[in-house]
N, C-alpha and C positions, 0 to 999 in steps of 0.2 A: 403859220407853223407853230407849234406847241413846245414849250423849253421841255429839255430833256429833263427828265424823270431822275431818281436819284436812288439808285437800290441798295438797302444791307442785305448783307448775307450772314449768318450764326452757319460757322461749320466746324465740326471734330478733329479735321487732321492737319497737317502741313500740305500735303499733298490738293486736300481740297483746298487750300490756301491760296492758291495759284491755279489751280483747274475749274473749280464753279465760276467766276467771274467770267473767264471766256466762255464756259461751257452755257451760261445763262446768255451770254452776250451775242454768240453764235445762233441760240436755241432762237432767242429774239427775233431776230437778222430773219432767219429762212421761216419763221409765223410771220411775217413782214407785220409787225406789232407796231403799233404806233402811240405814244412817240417813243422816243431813244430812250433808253435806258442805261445811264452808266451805273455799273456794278461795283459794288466795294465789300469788301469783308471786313464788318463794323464786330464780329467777335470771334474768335477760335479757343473751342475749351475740349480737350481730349476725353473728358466724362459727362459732355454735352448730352448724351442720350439716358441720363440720368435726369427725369423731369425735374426736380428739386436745382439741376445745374442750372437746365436753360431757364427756368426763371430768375437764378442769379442774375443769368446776362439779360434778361429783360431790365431787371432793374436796375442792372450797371449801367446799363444804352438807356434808360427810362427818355432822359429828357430828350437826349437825339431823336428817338424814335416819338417823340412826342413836338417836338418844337419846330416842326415843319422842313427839316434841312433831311428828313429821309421823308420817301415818297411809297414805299414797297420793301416789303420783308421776306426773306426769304430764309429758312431753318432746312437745312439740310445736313443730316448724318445715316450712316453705312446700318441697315439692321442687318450685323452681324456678329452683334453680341448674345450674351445667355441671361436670360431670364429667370429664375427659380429651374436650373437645372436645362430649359428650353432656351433653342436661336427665336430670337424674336423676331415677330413676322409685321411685316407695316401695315398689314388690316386689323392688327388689335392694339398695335404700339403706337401709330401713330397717331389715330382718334385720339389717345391719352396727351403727349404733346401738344396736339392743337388743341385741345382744352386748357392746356396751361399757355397757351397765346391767347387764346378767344377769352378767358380769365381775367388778363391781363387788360383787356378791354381798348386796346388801340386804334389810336385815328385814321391808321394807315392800310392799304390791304397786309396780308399775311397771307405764307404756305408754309407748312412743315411736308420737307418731303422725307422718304426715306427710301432710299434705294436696298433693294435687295440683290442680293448682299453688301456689293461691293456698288456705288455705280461708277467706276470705271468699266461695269459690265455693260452699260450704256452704249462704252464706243465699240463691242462686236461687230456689229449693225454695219461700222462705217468700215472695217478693216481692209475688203475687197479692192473700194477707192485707194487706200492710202498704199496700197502695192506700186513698187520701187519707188517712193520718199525715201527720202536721207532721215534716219533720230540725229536732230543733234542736240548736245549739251547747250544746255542756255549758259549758263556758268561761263562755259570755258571758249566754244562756237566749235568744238570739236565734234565732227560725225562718230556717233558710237557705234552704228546701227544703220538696217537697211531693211524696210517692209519690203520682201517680196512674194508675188503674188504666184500661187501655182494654178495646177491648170484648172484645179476645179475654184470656183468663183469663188464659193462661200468659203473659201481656204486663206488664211494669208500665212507666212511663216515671217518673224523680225529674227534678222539671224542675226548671233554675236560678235561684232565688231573687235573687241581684244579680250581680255580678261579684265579690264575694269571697266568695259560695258555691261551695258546692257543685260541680263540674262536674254537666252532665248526664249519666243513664247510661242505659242501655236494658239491658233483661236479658230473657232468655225461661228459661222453665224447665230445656231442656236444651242452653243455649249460656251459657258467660262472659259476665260482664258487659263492655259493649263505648262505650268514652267517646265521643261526640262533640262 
């Protein structure tokens, strides 16, 4: 059997702070990939998709990511910022990114991903499944919230549990999630 693998992750937000780790880790799991992968987030910079950032954090991480104690790079942020007036789109921003990894000239693999817009748009896909789970607060172990599923499939509604849950969200499978 093969030691487990050892992956960074470079992400923008808080959010993806705590969500890309399981989200890679999960993704892993059902490619039945081999071997193991444990995920860490080795950087978080909120102006990350600013190419002149992440190569900051290339060279803040340099020796990690060079000294064999990381195995797999992974650069993910949201293109859902403005460009010269334009939302940037991940088939002409992100070639630029991975040029300043592939630059960088690293011993290890690398992806610059970028989700459009958001990827929490990712989890549409799964929302169907997750009809009546319980949300609950990790923080606190409080239920904010309740995915329920209506009749049509590609429908979920997560309805609001008090005023300091959750908002409401409705999602279909091939539309954004949309608050009301």
């Amino acid at each position: 059997m093969c030691r487990p693998l050892n992956g960074a992750i470079f992400v923008e937000g808080e959010g993806e702070n705590h969500a890309a780790p399981l989200l890679l880790k999960n993704l892993w799991a059902h490619l039945q990939l081999q071997p193991y992968v444990t995920w860490q987030v080795l950087w978080l910079h909120n102006a990350m998709k600013e190419d002149h950032i992440l190569k900051q954090g290339l060279e803040r991480h340099e020796n990690r990511l060079r000294n064999g104690s990381i195995d797999l790079l992974v650069v993910m942020f949201d293109a859902d910022f403005k460009k010269v007036d334009k939302v940037a789109c991940p088939k002409t921003h992100a070639p630029q990114s991975a040029k300043v990894v592939r630059d960088f000239n690293l011993p290890i693999p690398a992806a610059v991903i970028l989700p459009h817009k958001e990827y929490e748009h990712w989890f549409v896909a799964c929302l169907p499944q997750w009809g009546g789970r319980e949300v609950v607060d990790d923080g606190t172990g409080q239920v904010i919230g309740r995915f329920v599923a209506r009749t049509n499939k590609s429908m979920v509604v997560m309805v609001k549990a008090s005023l300091t849950g959750i908002s409401s969200m409705v999602a279909t499978a091939n539309a954004p999630i949309n608050q009301f």
